[in-house]
C-alpha positions as CSV (number, residue, x, y, z in Angstrom):
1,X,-4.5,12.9,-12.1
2,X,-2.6,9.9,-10.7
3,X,-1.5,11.4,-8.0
4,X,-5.4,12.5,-7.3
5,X,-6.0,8.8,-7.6
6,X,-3.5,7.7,-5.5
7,X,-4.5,10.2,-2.3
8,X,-8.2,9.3,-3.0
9,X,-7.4,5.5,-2.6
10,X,-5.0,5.9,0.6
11,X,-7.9,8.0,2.1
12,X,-10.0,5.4,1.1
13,X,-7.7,2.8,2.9
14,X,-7.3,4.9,6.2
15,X,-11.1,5.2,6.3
16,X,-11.4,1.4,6.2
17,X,-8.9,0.6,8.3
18,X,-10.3,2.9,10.8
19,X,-13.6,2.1,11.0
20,X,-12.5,-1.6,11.3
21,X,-9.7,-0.8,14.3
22,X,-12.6,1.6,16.2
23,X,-15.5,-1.7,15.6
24,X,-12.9,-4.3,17.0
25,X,-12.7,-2.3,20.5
26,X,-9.6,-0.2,19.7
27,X,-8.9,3.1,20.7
28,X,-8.7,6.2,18.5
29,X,-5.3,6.7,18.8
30,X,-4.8,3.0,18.0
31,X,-6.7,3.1,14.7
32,X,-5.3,6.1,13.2
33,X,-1.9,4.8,14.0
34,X,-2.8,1.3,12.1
35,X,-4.0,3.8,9.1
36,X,-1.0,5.4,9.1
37,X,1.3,2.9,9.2
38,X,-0.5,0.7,6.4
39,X,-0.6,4.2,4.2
40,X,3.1,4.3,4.9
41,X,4.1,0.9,3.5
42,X,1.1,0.9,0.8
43,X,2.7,4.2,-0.7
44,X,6.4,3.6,-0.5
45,X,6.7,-0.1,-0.6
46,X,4.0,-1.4,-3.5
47,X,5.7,-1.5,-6.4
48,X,8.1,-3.6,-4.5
49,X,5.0,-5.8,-2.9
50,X,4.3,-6.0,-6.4
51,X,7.4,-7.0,-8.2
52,X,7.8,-9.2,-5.7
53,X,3.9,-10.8,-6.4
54,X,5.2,-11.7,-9.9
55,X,8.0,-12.9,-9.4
56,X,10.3,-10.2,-11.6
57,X,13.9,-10.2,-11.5
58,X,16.2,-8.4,-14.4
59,X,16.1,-9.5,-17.7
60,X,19.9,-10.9,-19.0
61,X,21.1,-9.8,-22.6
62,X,21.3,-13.4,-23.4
63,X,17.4,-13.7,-22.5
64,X,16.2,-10.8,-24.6
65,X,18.8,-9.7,-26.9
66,X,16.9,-6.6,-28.5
């Protein structure tokens, strides 16, 4: 079901991003390649965006010793 989720939201995303791209004056070809691109980094880079949104780093044993 994730997965499901996932594709609906990138589909979603490529949607939006196109029909922004196409209203600002851009080509097709433009736009889809914006889409793409996003939907590239949104789906193999966002758990690093978010890691890196929080601030998480390892924890030490000295930190959490359990």
């Amino acid at each position: 079901m994730n997965t499901f989720k996932t594709a609906g939201l990138l589909a979603f995303m490529a949607v939006l991003l196109f029909t922004i791209a196409y209203s600002l004056g851009m080509n097709v070809g433009w736009a889809i390649g914006i889409a793409v691109l996003f939907n590239f980094f949104a789906y193999f880079f966002s758990d690093k965006m978010a890691l890196a949104a929080t601030r998480a780093r390892p924890v030490s044993e000295a930190e959490m010793p359990r």
